[in-house]
N, C-alpha and C positions, 0 to 999 in steps of 0.2 A: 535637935533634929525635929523637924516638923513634920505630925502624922498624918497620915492620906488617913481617910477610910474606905469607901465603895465608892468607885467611878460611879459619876450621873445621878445619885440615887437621894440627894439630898433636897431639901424641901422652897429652899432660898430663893429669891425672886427679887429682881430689881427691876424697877418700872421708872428708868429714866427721865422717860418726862415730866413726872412727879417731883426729883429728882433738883435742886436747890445748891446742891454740893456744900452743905453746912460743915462735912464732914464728921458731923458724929458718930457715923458706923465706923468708919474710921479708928475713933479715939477709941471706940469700945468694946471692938471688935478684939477676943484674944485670942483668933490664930491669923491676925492680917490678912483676909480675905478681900476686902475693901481697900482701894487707893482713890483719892480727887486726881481725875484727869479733867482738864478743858473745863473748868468748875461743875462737875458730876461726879457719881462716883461712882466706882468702875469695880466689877467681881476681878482680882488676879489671881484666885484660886480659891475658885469656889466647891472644889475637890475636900477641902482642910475646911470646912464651914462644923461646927461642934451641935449645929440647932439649938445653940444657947435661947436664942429669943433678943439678945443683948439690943443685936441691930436695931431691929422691929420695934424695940421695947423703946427706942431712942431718937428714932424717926419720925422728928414733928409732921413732917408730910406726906407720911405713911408711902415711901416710895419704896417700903422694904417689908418682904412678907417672908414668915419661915413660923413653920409649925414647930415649935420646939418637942423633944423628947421622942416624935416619932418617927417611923420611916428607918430604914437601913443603918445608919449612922446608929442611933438611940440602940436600932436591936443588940448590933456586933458589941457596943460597950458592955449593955445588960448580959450577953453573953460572958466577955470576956469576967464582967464582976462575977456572974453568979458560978460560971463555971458551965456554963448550958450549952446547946446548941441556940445560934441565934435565929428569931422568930420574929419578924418586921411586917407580918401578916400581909403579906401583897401576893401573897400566889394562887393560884386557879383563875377564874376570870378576867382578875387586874392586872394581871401578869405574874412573871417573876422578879423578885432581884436581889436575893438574898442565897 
């Protein structure tokens, strides 16, 4: 079973026309978030993204940007490890989403 975390709140970014379709995000991507469509590559759920960094990390053409460890995703895990309430610091002026 493949796990969602928090609708919309993940940090991921694909900038297509940078975008070569070498498919690396692809191979190293481990919740399949990335497929080559039409030689590009395309989020198909970009809900399941972990902020590994893997993508990014992998992307000669830098057509892949994602902040690892932070943002909504990073809080709920740290939560769920530490036992906490989750805390992704984005509320009062920035918004909410946690």
């Amino acid at each position: 079973m493949k796990h969602k975390y928090l609708k919309d709140v993940v940090t991921l970014k694909l900038e297509t026309e940078k975008c070569t379709g070498c498919g690396r995000c692809v191979e190293v991507c481990p919740h399949n978030v990335f497929v080559i469509n039409n030689n590009k590559a395309e989020m198909i759920d970009r809900d399941s993204c972990i902020e590994c960094g893997a993508c990014a990390k992998n992307c000669p053409f830098k057509a892949v940007t994602v902040k690892p460890g932070v943002g909504c995703a990073s809080a709920v895990i740290k939560g769920w490890l530490t036992g906490s309430e989750p805390s992704c610091d984005c509320s009062g002026d920035r918004g909410s989403c946690c």
